[in-house]
C-alpha positions in Angstrom: 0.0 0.0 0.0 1.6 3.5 -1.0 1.0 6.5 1.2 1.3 9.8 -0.2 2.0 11.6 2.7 3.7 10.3 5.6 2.0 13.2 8.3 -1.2 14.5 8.9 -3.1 17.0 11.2 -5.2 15.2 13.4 -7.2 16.4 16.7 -6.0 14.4 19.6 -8.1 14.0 22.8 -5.2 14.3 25.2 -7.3 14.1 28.2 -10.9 14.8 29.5 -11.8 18.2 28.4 -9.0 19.0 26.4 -7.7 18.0 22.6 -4.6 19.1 20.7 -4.3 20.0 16.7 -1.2 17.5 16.5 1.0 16.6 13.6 1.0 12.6 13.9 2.0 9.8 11.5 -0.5 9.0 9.1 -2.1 5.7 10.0 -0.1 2.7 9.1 -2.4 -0.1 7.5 -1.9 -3.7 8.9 -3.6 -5.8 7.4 -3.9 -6.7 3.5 -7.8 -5.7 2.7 -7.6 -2.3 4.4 -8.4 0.7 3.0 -6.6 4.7 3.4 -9.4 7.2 3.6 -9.0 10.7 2.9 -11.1 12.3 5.7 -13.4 14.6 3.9 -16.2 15.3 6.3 -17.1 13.9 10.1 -19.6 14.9 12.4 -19.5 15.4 15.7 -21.5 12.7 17.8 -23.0 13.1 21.7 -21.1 10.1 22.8 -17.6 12.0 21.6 -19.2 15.2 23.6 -19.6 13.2 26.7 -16.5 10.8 26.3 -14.8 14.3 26.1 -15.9 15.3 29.4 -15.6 11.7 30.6 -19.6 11.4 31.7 -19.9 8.0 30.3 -16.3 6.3 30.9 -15.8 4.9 27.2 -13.4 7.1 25.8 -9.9 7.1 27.1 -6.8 10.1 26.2 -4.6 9.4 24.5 -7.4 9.2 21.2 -8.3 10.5 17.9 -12.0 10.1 18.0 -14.8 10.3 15.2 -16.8 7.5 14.1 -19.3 9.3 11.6 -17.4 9.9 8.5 -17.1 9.8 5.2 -14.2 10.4 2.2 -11.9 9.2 -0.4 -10.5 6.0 -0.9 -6.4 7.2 -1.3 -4.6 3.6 -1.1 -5.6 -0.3 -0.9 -4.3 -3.3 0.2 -3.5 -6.2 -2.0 -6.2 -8.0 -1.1 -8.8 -5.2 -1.9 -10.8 -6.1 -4.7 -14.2 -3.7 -4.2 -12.8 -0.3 -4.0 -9.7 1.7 -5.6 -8.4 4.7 -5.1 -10.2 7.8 -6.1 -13.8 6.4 -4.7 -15.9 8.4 -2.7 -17.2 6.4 0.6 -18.9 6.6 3.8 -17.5 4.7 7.0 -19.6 2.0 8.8 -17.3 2.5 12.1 -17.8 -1.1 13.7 -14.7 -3.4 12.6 -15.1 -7.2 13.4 -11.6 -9.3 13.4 -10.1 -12.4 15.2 -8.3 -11.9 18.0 -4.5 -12.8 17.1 -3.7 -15.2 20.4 -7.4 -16.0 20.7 -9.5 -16.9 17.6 -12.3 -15.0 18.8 -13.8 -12.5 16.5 -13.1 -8.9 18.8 -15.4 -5.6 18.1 -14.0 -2.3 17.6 -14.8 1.2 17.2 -12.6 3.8 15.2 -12.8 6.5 17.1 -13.1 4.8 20.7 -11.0 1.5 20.5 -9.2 2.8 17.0 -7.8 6.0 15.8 -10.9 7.8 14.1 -12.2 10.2 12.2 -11.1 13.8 13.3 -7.8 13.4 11.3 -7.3 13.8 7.7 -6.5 10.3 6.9 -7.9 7.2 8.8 -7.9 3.6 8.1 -10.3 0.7 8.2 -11.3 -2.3 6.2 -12.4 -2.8 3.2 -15.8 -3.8 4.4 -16.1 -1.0 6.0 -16.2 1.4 2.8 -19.5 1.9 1.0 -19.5 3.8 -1.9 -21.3 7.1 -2.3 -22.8 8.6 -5.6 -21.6 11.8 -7.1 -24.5 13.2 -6.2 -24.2 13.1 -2.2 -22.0 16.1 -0.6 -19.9 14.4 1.8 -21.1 16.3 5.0 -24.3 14.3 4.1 -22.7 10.6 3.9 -20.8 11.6 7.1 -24.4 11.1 9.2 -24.9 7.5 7.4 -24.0 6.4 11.1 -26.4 7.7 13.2 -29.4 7.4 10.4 -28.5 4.2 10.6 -28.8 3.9 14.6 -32.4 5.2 14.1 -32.6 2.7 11.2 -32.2 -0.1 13.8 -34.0 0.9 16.2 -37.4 1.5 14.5 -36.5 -2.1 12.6 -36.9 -3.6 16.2 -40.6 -2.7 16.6 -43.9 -3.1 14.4 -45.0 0.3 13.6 -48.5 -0.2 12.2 -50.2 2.4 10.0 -52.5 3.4 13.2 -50.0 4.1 15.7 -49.4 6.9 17.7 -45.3 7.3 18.4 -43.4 9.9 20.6 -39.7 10.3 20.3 -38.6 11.6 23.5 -35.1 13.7 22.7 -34.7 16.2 19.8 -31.6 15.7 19.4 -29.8 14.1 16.0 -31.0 10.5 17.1 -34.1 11.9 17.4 -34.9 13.2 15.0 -33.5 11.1 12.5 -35.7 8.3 14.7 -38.8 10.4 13.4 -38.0 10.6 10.0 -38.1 6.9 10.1 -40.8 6.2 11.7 -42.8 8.4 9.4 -41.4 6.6 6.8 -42.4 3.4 8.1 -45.8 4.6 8.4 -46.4 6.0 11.7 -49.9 8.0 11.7 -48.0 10.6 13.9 -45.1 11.4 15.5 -44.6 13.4 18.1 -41.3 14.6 19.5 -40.8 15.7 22.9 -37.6 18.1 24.3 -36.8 20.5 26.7 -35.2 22.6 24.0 -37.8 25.0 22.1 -35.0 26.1 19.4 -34.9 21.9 18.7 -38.2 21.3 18.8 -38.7 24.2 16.1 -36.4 21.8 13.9 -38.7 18.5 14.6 -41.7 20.6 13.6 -39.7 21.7 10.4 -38.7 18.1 9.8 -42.7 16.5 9.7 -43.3 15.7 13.3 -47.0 15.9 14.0 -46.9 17.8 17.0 -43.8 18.8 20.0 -43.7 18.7 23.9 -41.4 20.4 25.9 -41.5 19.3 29.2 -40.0 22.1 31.3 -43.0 24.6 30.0 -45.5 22.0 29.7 -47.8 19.8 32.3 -46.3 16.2 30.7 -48.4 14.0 31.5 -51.5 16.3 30.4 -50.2 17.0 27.2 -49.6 13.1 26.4 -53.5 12.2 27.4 -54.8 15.1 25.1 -52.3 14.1 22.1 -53.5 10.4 22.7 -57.0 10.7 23.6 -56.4 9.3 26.9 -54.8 5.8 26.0 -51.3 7.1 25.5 -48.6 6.5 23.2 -48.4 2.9 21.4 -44.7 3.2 20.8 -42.1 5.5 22.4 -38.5 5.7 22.0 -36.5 7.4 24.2 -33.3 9.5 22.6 -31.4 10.8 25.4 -30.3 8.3 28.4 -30.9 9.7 31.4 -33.9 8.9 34.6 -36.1 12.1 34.1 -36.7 11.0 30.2 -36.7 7.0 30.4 -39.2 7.8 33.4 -41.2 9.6 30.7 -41.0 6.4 27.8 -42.7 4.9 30.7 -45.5 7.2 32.0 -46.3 8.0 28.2 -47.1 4.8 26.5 -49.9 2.7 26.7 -50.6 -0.5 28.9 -48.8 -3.4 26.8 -47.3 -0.9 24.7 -44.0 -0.9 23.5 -40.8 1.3 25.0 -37.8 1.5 23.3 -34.6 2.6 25.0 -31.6 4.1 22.7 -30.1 6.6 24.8 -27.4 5.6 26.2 -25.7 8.3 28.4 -26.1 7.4 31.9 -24.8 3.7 33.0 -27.7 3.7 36.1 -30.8 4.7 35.7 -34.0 4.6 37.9 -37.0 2.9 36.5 -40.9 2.4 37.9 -40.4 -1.6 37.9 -44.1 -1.9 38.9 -45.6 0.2 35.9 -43.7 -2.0 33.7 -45.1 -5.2 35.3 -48.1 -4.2 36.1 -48.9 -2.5 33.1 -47.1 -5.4 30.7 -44.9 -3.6 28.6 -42.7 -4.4 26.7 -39.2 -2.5 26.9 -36.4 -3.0 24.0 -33.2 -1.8 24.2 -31.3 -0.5 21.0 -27.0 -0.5 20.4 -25.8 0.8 17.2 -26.6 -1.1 13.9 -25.6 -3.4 11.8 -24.6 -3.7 7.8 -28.1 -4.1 6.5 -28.6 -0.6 8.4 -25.9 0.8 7.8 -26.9 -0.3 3.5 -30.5 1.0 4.0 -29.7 4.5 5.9 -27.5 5.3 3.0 -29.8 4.4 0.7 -32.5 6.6 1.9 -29.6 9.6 2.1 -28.8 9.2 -1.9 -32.2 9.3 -2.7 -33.6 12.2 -0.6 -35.9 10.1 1.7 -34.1 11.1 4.7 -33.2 14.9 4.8 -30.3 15.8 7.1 -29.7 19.1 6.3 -31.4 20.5 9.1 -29.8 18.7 11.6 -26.6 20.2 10.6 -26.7 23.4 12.4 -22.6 23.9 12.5 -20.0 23.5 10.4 -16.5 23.5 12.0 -12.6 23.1 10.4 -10.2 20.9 11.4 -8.5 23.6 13.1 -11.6 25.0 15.2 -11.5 21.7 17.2 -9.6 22.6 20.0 -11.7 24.9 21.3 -14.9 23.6 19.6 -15.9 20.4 22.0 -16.2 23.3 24.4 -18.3 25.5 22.2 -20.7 22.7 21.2 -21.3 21.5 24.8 -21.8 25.2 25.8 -24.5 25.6 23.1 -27.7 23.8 23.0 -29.1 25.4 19.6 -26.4 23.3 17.7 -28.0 19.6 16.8 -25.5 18.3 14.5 -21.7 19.6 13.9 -19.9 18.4 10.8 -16.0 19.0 10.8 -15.4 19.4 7.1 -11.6 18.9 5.6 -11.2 20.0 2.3 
């Protein structure tokens, strides 16, 4: 495999709340089907945010992080028989291999177990790269990943043409989550945040109706939206007691909760509405190829619109100071760092 170049810039996550614009070796491939990816375009996820400030314990310094991502394929490995260089591609971030002394097929992340994304190179496996058309700007193929986290998640329920759905957290999850589940059929959508800026952005992006908690009486609002029964589905975006408590209380008895925010390890839960009421609760972790496939498929064809999500745009060079700036302002949903 030829490198061009044998440095690049990369941000480094040094330690909790604090990365460095370094000047590191470009990423050495080391095995014969991987693939050298010109960084073009990654955005900024909440799990980077909060393994920044080390909330949830997942990200360790030294790190370059960045799992969304898309770019150009620059170099192959001889074994590389789908791609070449010059091929635009998004990143599926999750890399499956045997462990060397054990057999055992290991999962990785680039950008929490692997160097990642917020460099301008990075390097992962062939299977990894799906190609992108012309036609898709790469700050768009960047959020492949998380449509395809909302991809899975609706793909674990039945969402019949009758149901009444809130997504609780208008964040990018979120409101990718309601995109799909109008797509899937949903008879309404509602999306629920304590954030009045975001929940402009969920009405602008088809939901049927918003709650915000914090200036609303919850539970009232829910029994008006649902004529009384509540919610049939909910899905809960964020990760923390005060909103899983809410996936609860909203849905109907023997409805269905599912859980994919993932921010705080312990949360509190009412055990006995969940018994007594018979519901059923689903937890939802990432996504999988055939996500990953049909996310970007509904990106190249304009079925999912991301554009409104991305309300920042950042340079390779803002980032040490921009983790800051993100966490410190609630209006931004999505951040794409773009590398030209």
């Amino acid at each position: 495999m030829n490198q061009a170049t044998s440095t690049m810039r990369a941000l480094v996550f040094t330690d909790f709340n604090r990365h460095e614009l370094q000047t590191v070796p470009v990423p050495r491939p080391e095995h014969p089907d991987d693939v050298l990816v010109r960084v073009h375009a990654a955005s900024v996820c909440g799990s980077d945010l909060h393994g920044y400030t080390g909330k949830t314990g997942r990200r360790h310094p030294p790190l370059i992080m960045g799992h969304e991502a898309a770019g150009e394929v620059v170099a192959v490995g001889e074994r590389v028989t789908r791609v070449r260089p010059g091929d635009r591609v998004a990143l599926h971030p999750l890399i499956f291999r045997p462990d060397p002394e054990t057999g055992r097929v290991v999962r990785q992340m680039i950008g929490m177990n692997l160097p990642g994304a917020y460099a301008e190179y990075t390097v992962v496996p062939e299977s990894n790269t799906y190609p992108i058309p012309d036609t898709l700007p790469y700050t768009v193929a960047a959020l492949t990943e998380p449509t395809a986290v909302a991809v899975h998640a609706v793909g674990l329920v039945n969402v019949r043409p009758y149901d009444r759905v809130l997504v609780i957290g208008a964040g990018t999850i979120g409101l990718l989550t309601m995109q799909v589940l109008r797509l899937a059929g949903a008879r309404e959508v509602v999306v629920s945040d304590v954030s009045d800026t975001r929940l402009d952005i969920a009405r602008k992006m088809g939901a049927s109706d918003v709650i915000n908690p914090s200036a609303q009486d919850f539970t009232a609002t829910v029994s008006k939206l649902t004529d009384g029964y509540g919610f049939d589905l909910t899905f809960e975006a964020v990760g923390i007691t005060p909103t899983v408590e809410q996936s609860i209380s909203a849905v109907c008895d023997k409805g269905t909760v599912v859980w994919i925010g993932n921010s705080q390890k312990i949360v509190e839960v009412n055990m006995q509405a969940i018994v007594t009421r018979e519901l059923s609760v689903i937890g939802s972790y990432g996504m999988n190829e055939r996500d990953f496939e049909r996310a970007l498929a509904m990106l190249s064809d304009g079925r999912i619109d991301v554009a409104p999500l991305i309300t920042r745009r950042a340079a390779l060079d803002e980032g040490e100071r921009l983790f800051d700036e993100l966490l410190a302002d609630e209006a931004v949903v999505k951040c794409v760092i773009e590398i030209p």
